[in-house]
C-alpha positions in Angstrom: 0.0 0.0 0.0 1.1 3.5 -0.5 1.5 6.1 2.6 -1.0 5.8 4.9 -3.4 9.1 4.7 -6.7 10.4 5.7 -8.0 8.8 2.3 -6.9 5.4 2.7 -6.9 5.0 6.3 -10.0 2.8 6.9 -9.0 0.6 4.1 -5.6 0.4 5.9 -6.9 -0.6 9.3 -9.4 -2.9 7.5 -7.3 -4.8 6.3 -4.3 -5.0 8.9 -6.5 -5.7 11.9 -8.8 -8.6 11.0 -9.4 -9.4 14.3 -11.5 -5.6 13.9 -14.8 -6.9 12.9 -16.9 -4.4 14.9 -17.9 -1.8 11.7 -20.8 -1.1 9.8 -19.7 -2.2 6.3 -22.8 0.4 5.6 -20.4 3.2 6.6 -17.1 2.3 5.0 -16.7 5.5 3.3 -17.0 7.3 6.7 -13.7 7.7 8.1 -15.1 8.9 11.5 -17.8 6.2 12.1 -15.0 3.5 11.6 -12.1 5.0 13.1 -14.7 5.3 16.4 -15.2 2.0 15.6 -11.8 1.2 16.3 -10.8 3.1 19.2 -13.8 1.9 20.8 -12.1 -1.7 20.2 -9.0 -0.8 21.0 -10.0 0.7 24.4 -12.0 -3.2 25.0 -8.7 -4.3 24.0 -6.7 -2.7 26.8 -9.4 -3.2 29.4 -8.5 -6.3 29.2 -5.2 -5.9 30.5 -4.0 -8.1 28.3 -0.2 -6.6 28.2 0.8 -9.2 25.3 -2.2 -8.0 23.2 0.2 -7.9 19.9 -3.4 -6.0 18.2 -3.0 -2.8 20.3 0.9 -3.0 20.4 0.4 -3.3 16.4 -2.4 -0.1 16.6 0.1 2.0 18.7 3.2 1.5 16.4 0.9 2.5 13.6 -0.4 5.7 15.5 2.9 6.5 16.8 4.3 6.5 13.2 2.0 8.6 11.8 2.5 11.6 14.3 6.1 10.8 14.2 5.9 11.3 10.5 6.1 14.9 9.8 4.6 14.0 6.4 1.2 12.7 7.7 -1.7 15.0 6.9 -3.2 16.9 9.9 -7.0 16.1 9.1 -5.4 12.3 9.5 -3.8 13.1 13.2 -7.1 14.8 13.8 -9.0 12.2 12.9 -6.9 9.3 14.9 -7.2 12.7 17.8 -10.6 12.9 18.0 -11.7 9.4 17.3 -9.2 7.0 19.0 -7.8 9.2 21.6 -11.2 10.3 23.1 -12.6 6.8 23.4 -9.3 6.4 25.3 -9.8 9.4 27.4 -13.1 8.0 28.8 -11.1 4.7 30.3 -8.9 4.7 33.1 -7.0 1.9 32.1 -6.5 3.5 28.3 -5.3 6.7 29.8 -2.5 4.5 32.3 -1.6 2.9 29.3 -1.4 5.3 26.4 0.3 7.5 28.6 2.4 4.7 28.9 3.2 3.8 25.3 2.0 6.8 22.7 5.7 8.7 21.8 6.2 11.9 22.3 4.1 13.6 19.5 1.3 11.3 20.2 1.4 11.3 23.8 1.3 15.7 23.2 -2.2 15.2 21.5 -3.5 12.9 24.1 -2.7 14.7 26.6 -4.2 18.0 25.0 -7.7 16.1 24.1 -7.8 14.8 27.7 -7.4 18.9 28.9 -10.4 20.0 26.4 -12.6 17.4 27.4 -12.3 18.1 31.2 -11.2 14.9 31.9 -7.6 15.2 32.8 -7.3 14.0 36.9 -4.7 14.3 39.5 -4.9 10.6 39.7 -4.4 10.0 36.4 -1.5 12.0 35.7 1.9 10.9 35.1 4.3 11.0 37.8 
């Protein structure tokens, strides 16, 4: 496949992560109704607590590329920003986690959606 971008990204993740079934294949030309889709597996995924969960450790890699690639199109990080990063937001275990494992850039974006959304806790923050 060529570089990853805003209009190939559902394909992308379609056909990378198989084990992501949970889509309306009604919407597959809605790149914000599936990439919900997705972060809203991906946080089940890390509820889990599965730490070997090779699915999210493959998501991550792929999210922390693309904001470590200065090439990647900002409607794409917004999209990944407002569609995986809030349905992490909203889980205690996804915040720990991504906190944890997004780099830098990523991390930056997290970190400013959980601000804007009033969610960010004392608790939760990083030491």
């Amino acid at each position: 496949m060529n570089k990853i971008n805003y209009d190939n990204i559902v394909r992308y993740i379609i056909d990378n992560f198989p084990e992501f079934k949970e889509y309306d294949k009604e919407y597959i030309d809605a790149p914000y109704i599936i990439i919900a889709s997705f972060g809203d597996f991906l946080t089940k995924r890390i509820e889990a607590q599965d730490k070997n969960d090779k699915v999210v450790s493959r998501a991550l890699d792929l999210i922390n590329n693309l904001f470590t690639d200065s090439d990647t199109e900002t409607k794409l990080l917004d999209l990944i920003n407002i569609e995986i990063f809030e349905h992490f937001a909203g889980s205690k275990q996804a915040i720990i986690f991504s906190r944890s494992f997004l780099a830098p850039k990523a991390r930056e974006y997290f970190e400013k959606t959980m601000i804007d959304f009033g969610i960010e806790s004392m608790k939760l923050r990083s030491r």
